[in-house]
C-alpha positions as CSV (number, residue, x, y, z in Angstrom):
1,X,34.4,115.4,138.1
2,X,37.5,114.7,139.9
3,X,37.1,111.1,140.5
4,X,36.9,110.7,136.2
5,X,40.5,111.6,136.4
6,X,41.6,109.4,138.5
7,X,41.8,106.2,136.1
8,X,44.2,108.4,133.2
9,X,46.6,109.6,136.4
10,X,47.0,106.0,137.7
11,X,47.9,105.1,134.6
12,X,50.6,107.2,134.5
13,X,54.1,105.9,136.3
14,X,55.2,102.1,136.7
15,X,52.1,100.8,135.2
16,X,51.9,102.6,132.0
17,X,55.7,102.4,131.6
18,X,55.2,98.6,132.1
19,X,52.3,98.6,129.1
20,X,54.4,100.2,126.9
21,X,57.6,98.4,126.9
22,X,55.2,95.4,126.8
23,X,54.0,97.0,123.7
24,X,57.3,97.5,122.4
25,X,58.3,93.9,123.2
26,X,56.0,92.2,122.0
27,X,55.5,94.7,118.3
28,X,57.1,92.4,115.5
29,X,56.3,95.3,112.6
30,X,60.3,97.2,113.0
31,X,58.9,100.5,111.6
32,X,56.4,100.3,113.8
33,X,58.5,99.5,116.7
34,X,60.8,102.3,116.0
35,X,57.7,104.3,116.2
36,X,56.2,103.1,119.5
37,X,60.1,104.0,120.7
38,X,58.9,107.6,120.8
39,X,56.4,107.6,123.2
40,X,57.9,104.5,124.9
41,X,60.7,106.9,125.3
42,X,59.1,110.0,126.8
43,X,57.7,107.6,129.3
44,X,61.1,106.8,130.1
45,X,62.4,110.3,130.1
46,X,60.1,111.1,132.7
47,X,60.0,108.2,134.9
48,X,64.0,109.4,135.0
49,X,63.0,113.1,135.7
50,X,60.9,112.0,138.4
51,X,64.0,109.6,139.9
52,X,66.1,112.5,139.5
53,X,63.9,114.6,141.6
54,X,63.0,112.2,144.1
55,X,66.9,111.4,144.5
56,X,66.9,108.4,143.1
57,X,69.7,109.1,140.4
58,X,70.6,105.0,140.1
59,X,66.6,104.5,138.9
60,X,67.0,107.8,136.2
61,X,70.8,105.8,134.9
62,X,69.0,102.7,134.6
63,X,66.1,104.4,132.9
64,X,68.0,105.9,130.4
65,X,70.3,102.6,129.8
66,X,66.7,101.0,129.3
67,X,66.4,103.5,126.5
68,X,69.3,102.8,125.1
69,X,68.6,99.0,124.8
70,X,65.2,99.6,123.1
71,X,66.9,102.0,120.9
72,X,69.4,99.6,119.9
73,X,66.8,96.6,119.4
74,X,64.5,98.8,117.2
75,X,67.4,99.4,114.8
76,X,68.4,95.7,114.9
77,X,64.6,95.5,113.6
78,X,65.0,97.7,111.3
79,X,68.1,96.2,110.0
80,X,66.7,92.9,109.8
81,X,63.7,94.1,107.9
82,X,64.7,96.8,105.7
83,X,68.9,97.0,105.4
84,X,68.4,99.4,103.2
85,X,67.8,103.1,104.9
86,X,68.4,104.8,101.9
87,X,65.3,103.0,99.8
88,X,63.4,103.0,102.8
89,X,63.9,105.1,105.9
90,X,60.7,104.5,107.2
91,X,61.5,104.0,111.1
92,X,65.7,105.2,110.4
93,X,64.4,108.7,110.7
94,X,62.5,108.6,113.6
95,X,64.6,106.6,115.5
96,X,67.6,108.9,114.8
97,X,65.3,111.6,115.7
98,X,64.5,110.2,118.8
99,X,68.2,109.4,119.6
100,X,69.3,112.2,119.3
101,X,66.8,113.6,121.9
102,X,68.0,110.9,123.7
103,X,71.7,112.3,124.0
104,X,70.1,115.8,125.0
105,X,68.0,114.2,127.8
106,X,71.4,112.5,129.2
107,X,73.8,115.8,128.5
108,X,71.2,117.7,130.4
109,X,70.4,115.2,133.1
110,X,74.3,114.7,134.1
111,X,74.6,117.8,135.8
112,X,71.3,117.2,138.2
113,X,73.1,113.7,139.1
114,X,75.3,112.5,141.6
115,X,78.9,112.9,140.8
116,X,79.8,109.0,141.2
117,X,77.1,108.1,138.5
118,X,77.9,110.6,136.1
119,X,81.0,108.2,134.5
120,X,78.3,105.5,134.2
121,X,75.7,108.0,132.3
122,X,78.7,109.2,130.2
123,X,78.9,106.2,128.5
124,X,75.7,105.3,128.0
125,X,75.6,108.8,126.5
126,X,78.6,107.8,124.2
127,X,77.0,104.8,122.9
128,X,73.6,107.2,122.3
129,X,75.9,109.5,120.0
130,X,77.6,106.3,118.3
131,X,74.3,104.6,117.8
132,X,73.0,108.0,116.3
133,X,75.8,108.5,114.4
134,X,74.9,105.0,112.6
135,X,71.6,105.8,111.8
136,X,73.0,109.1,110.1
137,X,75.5,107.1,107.8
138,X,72.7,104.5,107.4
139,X,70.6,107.7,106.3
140,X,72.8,109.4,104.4
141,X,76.0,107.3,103.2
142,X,77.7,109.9,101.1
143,X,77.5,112.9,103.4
144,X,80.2,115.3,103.5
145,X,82.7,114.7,106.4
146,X,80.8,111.6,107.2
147,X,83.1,108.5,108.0
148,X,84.5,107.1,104.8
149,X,83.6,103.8,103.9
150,X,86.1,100.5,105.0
151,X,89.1,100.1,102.6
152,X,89.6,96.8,101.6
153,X,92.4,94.8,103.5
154,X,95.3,95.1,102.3
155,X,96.0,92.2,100.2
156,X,92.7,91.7,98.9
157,X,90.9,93.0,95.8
158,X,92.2,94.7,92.7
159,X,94.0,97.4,94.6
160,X,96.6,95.1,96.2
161,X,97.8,94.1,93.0
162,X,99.6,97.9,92.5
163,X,98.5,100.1,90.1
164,X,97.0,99.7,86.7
165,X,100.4,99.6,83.9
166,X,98.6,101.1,80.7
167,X,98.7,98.8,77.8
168,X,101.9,98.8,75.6
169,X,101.6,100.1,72.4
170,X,102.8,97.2,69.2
């Protein structure tokens, strides 16, 4: 009975992460990348956990900057595919899910660090909230206190010409 368990716990670790970001690489459907990212990402989650508690905090940094790539190349998918998040958010909203678990997993593995790594997983944490932070105004454009939209340059368009003179009456 013990021996039939064997096979789904060496699966587990380098060579399961391994099959997975294979996976991953090689998926050319971006929605369905997006949504291999999820359990590509809990893999990578816990292959940090278990470098954070066998001391090896440089393998957990790496892990979760390996998370952040993917991340970053399934939106690029996405983008590619369907620029549109609005008219179809298939993928967006999981992967914004998923990044945003993403930041939590690094907030809450910085303390359990060591302190010279902790600058290092800082950013990578940043670009997590700024990569999220796209995916929301991808999601929702015209959210309160979202980031307003660019202003044309200055020069260009209608608006550099001043404002509008109403018509003189004859």
């Amino acid at each position: 009975m013990a021996l039939s368990c064997l096979p789904a716990v060496a699966l587990r670790g380098d060579d399961f992460l391994a099959g997975l970001q294979a996976r991953f690489d090689r998926e050319t459907n971006s929605v369905k990348k997006a949504k291999l990212l999820s359990e590509l990402g809990k893999a990578e989650f816990e292959e940090a956990r278990s470098d954070i508690a066998a001391g090896n905090d440089v393998g957990a940094v790496e892990q979760i900057e390996k998370y952040y790539d993917n991340a970053r190349t399934a939106l690029e998918a996405l983008e590619k595919a369907h620029p549109d998040a609005v008219r179809q958010p298939g993928g967006y909203r999981q992967l914004e899910e998923q990044v945003r678990e993403a930041v939590r997993f690094a907030r809450d593995a910085a303390p359990a660090i060591s302190a010279d790594l902790r600058p290092p997983l800082r950013l990578i944490r940043q670009d997590l909230l700024k990569l999220d932070t796209e995916l929301l105004d991808r999601l929702f454009p015209r959210r309160p206190g979202a980031h307003p939209a660019q202003q044309p340059a200055a020069g260009a368009g209608p608006a550099a010409a001043g404002p509008a003179q109403p018509a003189s009456p004859k």
